[in-house]
Every structure is written in C-alpha cells, then in structure tokens.
Backbone of each chain as nested JSON, in Angstrom:
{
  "chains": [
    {"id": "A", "residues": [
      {"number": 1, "name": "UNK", "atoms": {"N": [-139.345, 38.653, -141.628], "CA": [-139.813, 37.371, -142.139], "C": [-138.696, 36.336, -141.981]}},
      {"number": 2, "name": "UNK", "atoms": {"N": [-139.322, 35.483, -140.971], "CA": [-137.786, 34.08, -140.909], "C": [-137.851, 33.316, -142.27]}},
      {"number": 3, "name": "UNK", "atoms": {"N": [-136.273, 33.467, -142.504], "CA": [-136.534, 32.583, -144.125], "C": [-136.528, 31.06, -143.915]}},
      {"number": 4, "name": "UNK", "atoms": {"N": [-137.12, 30.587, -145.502], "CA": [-137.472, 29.247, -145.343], "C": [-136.519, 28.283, -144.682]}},
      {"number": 5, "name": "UNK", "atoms": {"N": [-135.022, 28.767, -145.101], "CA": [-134.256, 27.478, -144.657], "C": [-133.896, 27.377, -142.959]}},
      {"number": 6, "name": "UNK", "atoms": {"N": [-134.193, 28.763, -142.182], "CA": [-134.491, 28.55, -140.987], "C": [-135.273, 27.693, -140.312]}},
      {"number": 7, "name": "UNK", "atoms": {"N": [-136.527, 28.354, -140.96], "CA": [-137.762, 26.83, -140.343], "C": [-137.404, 26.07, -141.165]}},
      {"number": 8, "name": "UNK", "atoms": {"N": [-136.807, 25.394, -142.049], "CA": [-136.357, 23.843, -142.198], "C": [-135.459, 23.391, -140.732]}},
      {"number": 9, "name": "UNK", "atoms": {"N": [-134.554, 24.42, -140.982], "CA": [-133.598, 23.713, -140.535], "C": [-133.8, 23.525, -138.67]}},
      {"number": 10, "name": "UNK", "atoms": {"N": [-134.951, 24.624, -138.311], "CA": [-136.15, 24.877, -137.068], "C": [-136.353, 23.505, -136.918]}},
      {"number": 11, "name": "UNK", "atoms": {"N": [-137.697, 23.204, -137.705], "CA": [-138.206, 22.032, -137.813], "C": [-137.295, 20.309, -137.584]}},
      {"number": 12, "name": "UNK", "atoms": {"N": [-136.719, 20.44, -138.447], "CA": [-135.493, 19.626, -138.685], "C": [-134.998, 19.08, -137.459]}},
      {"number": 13, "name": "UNK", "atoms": {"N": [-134.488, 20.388, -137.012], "CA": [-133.479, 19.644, -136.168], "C": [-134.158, 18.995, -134.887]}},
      {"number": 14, "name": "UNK", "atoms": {"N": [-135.432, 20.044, -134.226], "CA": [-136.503, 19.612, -133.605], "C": [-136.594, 18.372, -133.534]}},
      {"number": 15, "name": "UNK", "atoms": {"N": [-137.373, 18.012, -134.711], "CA": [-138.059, 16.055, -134.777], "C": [-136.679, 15.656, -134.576]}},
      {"number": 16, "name": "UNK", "atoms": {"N": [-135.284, 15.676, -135.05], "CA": [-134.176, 14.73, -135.622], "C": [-133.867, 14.813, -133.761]}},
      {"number": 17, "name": "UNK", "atoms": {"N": [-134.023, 15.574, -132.853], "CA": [-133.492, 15.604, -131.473], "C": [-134.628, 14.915, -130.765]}},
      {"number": 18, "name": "UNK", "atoms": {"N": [-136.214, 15.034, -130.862], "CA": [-136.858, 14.418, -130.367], "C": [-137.189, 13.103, -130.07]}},
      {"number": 19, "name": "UNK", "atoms": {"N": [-137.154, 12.468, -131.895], "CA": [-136.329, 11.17, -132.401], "C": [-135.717, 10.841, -131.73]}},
      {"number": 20, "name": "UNK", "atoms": {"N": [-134.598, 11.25, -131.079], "CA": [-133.117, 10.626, -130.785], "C": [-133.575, 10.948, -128.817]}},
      {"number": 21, "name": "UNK", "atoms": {"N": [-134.704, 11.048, -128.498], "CA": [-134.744, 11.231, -127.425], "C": [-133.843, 11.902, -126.706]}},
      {"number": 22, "name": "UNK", "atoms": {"N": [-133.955, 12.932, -127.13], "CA": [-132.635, 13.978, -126.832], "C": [-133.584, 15.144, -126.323]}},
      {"number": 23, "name": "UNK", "atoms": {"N": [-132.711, 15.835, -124.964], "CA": [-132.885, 17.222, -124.727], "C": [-132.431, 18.241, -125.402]}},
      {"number": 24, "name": "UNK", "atoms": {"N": [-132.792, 19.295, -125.4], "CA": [-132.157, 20.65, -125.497], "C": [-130.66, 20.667, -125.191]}},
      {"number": 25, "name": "UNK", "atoms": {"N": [-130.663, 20.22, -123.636], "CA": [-129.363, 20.304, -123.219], "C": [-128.199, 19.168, -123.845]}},
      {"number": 26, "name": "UNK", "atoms": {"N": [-129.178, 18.359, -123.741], "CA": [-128.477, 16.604, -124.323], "C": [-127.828, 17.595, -125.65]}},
      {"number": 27, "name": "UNK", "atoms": {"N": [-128.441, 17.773, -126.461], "CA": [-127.929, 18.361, -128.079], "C": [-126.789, 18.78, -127.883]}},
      {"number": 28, "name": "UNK", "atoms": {"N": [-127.024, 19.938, -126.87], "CA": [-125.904, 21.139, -126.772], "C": [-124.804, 20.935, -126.467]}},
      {"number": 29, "name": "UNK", "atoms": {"N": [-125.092, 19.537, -125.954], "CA": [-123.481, 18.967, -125.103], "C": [-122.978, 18.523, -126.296]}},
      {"number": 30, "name": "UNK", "atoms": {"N": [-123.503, 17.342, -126.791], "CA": [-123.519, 16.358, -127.747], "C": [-122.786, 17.202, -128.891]}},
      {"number": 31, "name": "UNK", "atoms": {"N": [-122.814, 18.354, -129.17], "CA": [-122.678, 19.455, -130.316], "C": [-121.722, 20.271, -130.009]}},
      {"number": 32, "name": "UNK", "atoms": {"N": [-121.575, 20.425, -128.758], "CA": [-120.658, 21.568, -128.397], "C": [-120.993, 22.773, -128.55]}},
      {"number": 33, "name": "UNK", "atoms": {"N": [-122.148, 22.505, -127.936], "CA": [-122.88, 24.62, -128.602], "C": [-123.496, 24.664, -127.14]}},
      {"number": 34, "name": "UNK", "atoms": {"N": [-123.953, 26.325, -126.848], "CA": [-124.824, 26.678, -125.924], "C": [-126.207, 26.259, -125.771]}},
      {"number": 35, "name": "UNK", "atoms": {"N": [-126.909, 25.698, -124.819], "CA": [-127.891, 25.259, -124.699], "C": [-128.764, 26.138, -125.669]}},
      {"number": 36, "name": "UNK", "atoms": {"N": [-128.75, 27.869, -125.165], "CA": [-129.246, 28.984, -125.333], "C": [-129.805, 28.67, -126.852]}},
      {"number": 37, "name": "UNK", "atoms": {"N": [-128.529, 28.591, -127.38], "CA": [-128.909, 28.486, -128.755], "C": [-129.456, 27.655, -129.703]}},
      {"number": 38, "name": "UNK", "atoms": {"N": [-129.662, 26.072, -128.721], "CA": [-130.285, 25.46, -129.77], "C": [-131.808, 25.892, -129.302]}},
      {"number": 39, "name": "UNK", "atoms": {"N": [-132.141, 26.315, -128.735], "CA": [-133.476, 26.83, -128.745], "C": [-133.665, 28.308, -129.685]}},
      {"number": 40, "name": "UNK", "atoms": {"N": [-132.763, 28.575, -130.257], "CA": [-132.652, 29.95, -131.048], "C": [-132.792, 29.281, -132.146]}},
      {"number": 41, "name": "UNK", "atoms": {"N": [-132.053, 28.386, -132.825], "CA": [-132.144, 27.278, -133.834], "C": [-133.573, 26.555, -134.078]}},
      {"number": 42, "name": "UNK", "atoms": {"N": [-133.937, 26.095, -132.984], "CA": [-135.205, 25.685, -133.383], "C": [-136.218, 26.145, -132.951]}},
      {"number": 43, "name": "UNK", "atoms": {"N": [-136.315, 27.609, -133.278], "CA": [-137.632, 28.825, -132.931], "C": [-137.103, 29.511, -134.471]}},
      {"number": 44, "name": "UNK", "atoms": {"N": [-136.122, 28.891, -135.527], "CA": [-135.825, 29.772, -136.27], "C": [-135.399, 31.086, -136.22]}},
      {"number": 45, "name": "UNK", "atoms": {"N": [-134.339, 31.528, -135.227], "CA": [-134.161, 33.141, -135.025], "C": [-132.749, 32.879, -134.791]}},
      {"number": 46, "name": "UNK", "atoms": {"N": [-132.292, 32.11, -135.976], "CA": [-130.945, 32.57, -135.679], "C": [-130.2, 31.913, -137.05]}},
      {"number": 47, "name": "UNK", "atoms": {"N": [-129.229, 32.45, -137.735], "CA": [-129.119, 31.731, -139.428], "C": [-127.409, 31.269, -139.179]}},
      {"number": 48, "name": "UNK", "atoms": {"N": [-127.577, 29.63, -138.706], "CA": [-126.504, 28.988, -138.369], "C": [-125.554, 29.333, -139.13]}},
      {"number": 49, "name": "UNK", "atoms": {"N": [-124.187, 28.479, -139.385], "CA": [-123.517, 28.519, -140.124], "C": [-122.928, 27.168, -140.865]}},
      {"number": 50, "name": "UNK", "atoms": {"N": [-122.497, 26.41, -141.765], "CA": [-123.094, 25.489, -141.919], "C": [-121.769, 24.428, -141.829]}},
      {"number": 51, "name": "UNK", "atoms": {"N": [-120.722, 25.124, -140.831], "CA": [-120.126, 24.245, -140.082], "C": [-121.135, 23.388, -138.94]}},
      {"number": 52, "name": "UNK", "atoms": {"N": [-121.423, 24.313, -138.283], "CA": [-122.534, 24.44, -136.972], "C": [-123.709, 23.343, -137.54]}},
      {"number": 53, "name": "UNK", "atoms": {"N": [-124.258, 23.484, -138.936], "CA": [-125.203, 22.014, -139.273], "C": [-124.584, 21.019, -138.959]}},
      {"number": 54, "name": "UNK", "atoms": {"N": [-123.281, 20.898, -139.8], "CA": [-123.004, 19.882, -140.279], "C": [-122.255, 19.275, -138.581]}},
      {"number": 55, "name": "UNK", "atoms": {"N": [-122.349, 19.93, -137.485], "CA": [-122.114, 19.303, -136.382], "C": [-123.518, 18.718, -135.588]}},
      {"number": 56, "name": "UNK", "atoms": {"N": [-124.182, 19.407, -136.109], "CA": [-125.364, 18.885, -135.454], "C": [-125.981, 17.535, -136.566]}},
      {"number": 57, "name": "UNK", "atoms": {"N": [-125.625, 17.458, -137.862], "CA": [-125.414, 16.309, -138.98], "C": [-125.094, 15.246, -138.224]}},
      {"number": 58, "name": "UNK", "atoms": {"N": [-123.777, 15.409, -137.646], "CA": [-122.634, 14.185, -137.139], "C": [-123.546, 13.381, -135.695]}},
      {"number": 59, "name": "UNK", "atoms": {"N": [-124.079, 14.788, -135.168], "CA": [-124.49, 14.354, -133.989], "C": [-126.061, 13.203, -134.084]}},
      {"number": 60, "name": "UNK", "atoms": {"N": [-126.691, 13.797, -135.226], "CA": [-128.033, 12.874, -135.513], "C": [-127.868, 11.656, -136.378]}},
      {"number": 61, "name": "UNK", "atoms": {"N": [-126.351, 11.853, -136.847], "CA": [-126.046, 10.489, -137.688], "C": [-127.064, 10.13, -139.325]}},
      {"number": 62, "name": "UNK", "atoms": {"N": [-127.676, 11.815, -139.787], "CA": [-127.365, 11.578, -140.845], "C": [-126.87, 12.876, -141.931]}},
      {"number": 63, "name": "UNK", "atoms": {"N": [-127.243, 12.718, -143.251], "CA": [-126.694, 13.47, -144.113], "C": [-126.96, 14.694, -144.248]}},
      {"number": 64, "name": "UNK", "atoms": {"N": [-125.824, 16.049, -144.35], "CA": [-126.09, 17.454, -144.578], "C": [-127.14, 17.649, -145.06]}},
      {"number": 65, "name": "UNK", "atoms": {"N": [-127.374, 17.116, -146.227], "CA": [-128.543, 17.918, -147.129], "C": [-129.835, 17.329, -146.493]}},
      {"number": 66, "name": "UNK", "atoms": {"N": [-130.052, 16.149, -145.636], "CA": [-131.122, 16.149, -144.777], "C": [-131.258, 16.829, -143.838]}},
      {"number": 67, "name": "UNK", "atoms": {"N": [-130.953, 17.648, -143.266], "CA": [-131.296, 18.972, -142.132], "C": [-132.074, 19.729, -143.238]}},
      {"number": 68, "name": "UNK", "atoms": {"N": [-131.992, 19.922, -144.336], "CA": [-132.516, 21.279, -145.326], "C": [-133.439, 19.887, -146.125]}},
      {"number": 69, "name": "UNK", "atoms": {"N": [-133.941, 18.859, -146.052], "CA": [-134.389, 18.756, -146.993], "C": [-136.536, 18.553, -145.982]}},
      {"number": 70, "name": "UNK", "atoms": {"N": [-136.831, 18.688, -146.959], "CA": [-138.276, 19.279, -146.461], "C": [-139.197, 17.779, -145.83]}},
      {"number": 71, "name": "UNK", "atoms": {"N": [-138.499, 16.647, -146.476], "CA": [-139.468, 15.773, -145.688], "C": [-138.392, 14.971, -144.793]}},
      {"number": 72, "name": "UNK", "atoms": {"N": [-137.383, 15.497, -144.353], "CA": [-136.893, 14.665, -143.388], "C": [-137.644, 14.509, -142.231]}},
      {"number": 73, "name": "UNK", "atoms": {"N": [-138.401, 15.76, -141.404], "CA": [-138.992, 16.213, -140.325], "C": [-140.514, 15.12, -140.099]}},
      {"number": 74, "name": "UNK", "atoms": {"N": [-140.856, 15.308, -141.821], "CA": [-142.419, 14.329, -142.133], "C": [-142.108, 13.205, -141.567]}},
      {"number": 75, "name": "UNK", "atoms": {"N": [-141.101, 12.155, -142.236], "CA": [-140.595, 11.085, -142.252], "C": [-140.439, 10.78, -140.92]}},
      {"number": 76, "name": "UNK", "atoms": {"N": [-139.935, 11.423, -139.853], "CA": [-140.152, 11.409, -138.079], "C": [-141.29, 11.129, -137.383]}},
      {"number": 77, "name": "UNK", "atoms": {"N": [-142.129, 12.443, -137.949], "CA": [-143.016, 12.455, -136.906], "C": [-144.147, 11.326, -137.422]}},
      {"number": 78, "name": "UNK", "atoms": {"N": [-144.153, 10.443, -138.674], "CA": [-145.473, 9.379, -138.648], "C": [-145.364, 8.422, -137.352]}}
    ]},
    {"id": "B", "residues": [
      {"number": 1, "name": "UNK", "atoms": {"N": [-108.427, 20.846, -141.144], "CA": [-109.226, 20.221, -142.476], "C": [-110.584, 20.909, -142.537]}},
      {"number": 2, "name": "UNK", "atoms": {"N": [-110.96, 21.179, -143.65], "CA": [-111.953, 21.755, -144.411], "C": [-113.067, 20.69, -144.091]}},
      {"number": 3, "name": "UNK", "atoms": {"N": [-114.733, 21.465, -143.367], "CA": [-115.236, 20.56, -143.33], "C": [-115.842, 20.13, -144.477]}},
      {"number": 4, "name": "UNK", "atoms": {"N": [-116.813, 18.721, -144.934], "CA": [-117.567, 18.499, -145.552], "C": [-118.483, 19.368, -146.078]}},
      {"number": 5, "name": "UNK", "atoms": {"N": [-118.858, 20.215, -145.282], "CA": [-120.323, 20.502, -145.393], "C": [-119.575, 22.547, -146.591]}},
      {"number": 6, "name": "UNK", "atoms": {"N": [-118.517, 22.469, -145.835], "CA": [-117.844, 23.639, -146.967], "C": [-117.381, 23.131, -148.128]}},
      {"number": 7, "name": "UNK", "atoms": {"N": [-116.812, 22.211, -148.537], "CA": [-116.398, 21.263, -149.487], "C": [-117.268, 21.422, -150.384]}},
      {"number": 8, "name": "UNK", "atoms": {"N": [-118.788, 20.718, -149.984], "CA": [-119.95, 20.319, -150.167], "C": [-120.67, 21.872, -151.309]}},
      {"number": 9, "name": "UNK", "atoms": {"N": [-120.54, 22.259, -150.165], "CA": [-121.277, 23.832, -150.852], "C": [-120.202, 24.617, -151.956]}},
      {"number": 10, "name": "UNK", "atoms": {"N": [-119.092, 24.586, -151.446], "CA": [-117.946, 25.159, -152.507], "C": [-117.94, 24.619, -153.507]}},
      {"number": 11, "name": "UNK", "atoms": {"N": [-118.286, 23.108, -153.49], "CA": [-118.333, 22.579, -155.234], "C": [-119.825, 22.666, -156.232]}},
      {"number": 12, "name": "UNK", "atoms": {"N": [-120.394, 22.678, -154.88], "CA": [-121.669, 22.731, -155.929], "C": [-122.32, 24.105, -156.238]}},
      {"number": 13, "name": "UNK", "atoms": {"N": [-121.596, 25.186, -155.468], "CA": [-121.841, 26.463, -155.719], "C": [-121.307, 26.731, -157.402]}},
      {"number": 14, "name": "UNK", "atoms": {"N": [-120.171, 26.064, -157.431], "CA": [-119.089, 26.687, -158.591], "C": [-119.883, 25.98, -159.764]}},
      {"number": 15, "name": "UNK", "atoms": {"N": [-119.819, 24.339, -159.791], "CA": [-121.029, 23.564, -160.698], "C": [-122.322, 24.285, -160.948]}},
      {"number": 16, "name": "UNK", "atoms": {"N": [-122.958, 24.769, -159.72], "CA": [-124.24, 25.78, -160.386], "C": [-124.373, 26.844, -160.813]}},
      {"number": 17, "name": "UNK", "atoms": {"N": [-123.044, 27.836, -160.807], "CA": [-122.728, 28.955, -161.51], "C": [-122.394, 29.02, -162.644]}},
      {"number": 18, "name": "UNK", "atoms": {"N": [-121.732, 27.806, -163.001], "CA": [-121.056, 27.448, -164.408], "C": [-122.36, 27.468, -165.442]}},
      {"number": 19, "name": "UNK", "atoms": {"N": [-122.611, 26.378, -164.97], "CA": [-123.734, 25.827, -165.539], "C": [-124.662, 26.887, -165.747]}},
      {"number": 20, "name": "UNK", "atoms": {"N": [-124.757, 28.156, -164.961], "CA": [-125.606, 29.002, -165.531], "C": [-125.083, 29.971, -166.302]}},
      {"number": 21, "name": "UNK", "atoms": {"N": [-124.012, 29.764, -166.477], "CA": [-122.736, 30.488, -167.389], "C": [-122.812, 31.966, -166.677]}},
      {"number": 22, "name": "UNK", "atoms": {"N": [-122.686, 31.728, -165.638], "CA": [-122.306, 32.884, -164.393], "C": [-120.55, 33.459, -164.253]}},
      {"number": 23, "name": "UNK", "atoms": {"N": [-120.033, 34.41, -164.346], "CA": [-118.954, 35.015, -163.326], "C": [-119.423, 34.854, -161.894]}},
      {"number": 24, "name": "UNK", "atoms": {"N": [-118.014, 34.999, -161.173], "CA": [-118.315, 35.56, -160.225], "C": [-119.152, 36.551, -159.928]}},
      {"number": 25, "name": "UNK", "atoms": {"N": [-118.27, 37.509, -160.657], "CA": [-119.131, 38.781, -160.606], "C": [-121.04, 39.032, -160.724]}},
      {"number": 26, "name": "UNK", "atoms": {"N": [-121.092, 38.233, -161.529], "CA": [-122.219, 37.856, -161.808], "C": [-123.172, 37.616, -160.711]}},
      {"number": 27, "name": "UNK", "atoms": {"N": [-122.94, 36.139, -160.28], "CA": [-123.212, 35.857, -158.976], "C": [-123.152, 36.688, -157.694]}},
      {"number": 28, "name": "UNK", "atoms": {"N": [-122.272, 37.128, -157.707], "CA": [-122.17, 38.141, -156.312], "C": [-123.063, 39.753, -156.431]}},
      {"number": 29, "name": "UNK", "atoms": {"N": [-123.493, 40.039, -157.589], "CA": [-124.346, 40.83, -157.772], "C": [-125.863, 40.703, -157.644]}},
      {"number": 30, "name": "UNK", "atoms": {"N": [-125.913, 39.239, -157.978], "CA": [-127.275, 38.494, -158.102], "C": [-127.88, 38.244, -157.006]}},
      {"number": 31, "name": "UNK", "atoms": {"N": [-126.813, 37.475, -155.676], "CA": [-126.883, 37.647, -154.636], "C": [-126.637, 38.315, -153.518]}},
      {"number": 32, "name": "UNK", "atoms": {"N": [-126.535, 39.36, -154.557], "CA": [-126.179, 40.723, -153.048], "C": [-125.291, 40.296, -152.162]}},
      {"number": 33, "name": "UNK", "atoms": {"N": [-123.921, 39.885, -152.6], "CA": [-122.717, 39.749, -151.942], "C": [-121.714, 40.026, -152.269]}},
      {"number": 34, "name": "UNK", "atoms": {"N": [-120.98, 40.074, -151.948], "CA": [-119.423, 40.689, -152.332], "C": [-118.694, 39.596, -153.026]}},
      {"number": 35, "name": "UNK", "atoms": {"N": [-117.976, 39.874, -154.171], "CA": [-117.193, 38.857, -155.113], "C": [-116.103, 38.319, -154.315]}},
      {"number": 36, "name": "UNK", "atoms": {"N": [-115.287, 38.703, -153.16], "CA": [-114.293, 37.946, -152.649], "C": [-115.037, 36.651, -151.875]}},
      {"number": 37, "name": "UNK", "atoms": {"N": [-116.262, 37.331, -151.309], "CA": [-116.744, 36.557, -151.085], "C": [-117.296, 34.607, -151.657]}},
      {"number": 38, "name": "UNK", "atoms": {"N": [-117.965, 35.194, -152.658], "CA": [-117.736, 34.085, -153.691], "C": [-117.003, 33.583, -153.478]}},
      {"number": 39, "name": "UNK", "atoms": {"N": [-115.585, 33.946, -154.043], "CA": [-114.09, 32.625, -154.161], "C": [-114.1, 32.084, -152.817]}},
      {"number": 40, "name": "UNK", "atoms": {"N": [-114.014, 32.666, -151.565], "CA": [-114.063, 32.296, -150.548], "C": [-115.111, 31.217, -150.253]}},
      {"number": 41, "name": "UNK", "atoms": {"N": [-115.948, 31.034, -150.836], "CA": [-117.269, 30.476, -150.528], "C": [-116.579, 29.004, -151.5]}},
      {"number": 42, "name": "UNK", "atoms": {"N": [-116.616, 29.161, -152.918], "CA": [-115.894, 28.119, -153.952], "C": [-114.793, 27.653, -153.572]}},
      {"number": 43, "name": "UNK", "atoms": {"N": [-114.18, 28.158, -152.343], "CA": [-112.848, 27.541, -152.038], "C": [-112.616, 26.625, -150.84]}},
      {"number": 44, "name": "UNK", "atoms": {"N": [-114.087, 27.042, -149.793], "CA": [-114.481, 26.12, -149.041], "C": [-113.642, 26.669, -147.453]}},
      {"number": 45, "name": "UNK", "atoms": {"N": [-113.278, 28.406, -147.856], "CA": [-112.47, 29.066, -146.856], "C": [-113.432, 30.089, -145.571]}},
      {"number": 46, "name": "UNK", "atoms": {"N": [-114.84, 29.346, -146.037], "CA": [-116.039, 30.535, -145.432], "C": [-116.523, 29.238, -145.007]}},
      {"number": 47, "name": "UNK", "atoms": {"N": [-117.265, 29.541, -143.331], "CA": [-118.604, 28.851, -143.405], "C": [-119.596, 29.362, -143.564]}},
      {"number": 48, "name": "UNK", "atoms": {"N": [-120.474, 29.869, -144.185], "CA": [-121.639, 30.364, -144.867], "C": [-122.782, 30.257, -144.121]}},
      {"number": 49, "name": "UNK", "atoms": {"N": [-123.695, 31.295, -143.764], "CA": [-124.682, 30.988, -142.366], "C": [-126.092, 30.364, -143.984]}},
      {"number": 50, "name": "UNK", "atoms": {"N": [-126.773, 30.27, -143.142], "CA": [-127.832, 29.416, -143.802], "C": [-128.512, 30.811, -144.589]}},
      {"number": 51, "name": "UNK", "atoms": {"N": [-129.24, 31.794, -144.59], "CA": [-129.111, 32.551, -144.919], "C": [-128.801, 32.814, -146.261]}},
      {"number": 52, "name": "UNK", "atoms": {"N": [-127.563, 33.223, -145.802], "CA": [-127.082, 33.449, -146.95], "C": [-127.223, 31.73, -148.19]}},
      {"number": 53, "name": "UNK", "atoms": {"N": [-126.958, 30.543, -147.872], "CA": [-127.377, 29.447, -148.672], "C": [-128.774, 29.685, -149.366]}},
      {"number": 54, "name": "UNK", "atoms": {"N": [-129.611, 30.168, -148.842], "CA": [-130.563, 30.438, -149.339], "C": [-130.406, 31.285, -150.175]}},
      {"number": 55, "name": "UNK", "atoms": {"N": [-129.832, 32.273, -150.373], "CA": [-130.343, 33.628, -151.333], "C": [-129.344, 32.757, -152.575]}},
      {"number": 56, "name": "UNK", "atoms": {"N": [-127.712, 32.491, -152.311], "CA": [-127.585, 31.315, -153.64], "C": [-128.597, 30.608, -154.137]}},
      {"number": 57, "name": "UNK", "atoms": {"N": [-129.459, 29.861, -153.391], "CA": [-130.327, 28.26, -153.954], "C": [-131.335, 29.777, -154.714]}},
      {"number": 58, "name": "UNK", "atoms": {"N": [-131.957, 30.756, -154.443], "CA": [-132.754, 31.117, -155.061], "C": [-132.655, 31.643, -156.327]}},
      {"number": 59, "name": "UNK", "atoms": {"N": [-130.78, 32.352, -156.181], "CA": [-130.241, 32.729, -157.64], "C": [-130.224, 31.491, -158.827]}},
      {"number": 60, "name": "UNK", "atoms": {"N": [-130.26, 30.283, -158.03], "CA": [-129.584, 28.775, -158.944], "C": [-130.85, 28.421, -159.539]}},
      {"number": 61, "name": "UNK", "atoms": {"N": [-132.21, 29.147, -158.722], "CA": [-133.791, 28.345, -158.73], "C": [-133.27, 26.682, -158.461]}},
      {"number": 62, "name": "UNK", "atoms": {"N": [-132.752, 26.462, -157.631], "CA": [-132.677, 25.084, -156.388], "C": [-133.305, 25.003, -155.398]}},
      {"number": 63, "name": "UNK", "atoms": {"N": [-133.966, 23.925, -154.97], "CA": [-134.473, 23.804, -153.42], "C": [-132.825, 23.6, -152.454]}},
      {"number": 64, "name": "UNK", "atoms": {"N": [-133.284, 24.282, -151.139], "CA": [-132.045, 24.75, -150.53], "C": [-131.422, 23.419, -150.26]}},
      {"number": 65, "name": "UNK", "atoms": {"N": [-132.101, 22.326, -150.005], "CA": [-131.324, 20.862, -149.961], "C": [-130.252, 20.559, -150.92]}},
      {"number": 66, "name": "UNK", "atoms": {"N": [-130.603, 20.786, -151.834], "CA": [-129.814, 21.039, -153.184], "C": [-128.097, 20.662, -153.511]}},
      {"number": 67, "name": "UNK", "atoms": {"N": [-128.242, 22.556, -152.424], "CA": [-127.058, 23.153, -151.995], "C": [-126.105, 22.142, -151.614]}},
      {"number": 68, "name": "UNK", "atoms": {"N": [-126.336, 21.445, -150.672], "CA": [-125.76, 20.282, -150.01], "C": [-125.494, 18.781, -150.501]}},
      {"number": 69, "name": "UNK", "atoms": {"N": [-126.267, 18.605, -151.216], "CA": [-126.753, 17.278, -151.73], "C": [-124.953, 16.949, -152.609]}},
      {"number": 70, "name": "UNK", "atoms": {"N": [-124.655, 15.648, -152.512], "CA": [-123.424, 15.314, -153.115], "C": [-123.641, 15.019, -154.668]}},
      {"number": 71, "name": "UNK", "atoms": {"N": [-125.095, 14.814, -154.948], "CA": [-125.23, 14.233, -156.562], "C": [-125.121, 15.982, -157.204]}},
      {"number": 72, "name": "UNK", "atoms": {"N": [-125.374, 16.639, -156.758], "CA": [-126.024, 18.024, -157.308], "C": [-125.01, 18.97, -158.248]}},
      {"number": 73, "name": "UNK", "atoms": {"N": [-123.575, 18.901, -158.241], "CA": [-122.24, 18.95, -158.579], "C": [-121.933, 17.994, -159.92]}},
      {"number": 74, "name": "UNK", "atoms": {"N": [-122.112, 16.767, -159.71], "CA": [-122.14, 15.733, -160.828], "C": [-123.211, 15.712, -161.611]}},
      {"number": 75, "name": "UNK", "atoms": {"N": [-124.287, 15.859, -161.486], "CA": [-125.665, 15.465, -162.504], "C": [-124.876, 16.922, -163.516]}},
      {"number": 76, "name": "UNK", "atoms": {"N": [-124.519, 18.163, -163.172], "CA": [-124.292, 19.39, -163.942], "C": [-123.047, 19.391, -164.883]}},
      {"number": 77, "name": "UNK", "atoms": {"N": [-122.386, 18.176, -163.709], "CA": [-120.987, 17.93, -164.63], "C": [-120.786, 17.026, -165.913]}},
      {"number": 78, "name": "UNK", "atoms": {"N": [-121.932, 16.329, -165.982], "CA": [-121.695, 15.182, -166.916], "C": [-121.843, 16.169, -168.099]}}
    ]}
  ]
}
C-alpha cells in the first residue's frame, strides 16, 4: 500500500512541474536528481527524503509544507 | 549548513512530543524507530524519507503538512 504522503507528494509535485511548464527532464536538471527518479516520485514508489523535497521546494518556488499539503495540487489544476 | 526543511521537522518534531508529554523513548516505540534515531531527527542531523514523516504525523494525530509547517512549533509553544 503506497502511503498517503507519497501520493501527496506524487500528486504535488506533478501539477507544481506541469504548472511551471516543466519536463520530467527539465525538473531533474533543475533539481539535480536523475530523470529516472522523478518519475519514481511521481508514480509514488519511492519515499524521498526531505532534503530531496525541500530541493524540489526551491526549484517550484514555494513552501515545504506545500508539497505535503493536500490542496496545493487542487489549487493548480482549476 | 543544516537544511530548512531538517530544521523545520527537528523543531516541530520535539514541540509535538513535548506537548504530548512524550520521551524519546516513548516516541521511538510508538513509531517503530530506534531512539538514537529520534535525537538525530530533533537535532536536524538526519534527512528523514517521507515515510517515515508520516508514521510521526500519525503518532502526533497531525496532517503530514503539519510536520513542515513553520506555525506548528509555536501555536504548541505559547
């Protein structure tokens, strides 16, 4: 069972990269992570660490506790 | 330098343990983790996978945003 704060943070980061008209790859650069993995991140199958948020935080330009909070993702996609 | 986002969780871990008039020990039993762990976590010397943030927010009964949130430390402290 993927836990909840995965698919938040699934979801999350999803809209917050789509938003930002960003690729997969765009992110990965932007972040300094493997492409590989932000698709592991946002399929929920993988339980970041929350240095690793808070870089992908910096990169969407906003606050930690918005990656985990439940209507950041809502607030996107209207 | 210690990021934010450990800072973040190290203080408001310790604020929501208090407040539940928790030990360590306590806590690290509750959450099925190891007590060095804890201090490590309160000291802002761990980055903590999401995961594991979760099984804290569930011991605290917090939504996992919570965890992160900068008011969440102070509203417990006053």
């Amino acid at each position: 069972m993927k836990s909840d704060a995965r698919r938040l943070i699934a979801r999350n980061v999803r809209a917050l990269r789509v938003a930002k008209g960003m690729t997969q790859e765009d992110l990965a650069g932007a972040a300094e992570i493997d492409r590989s993995y932000v698709s592991l991140i946002e399929n929920a199958h993988f339980s970041i660490s929350v240095d690793q948020v808070e870089k992908l935080a910096t990169v969407f330009g906003v606050a930690i506790f918005e990656m985990f909070h439940p209507d950041t993702a809502a607030k996107l996609e209207q």
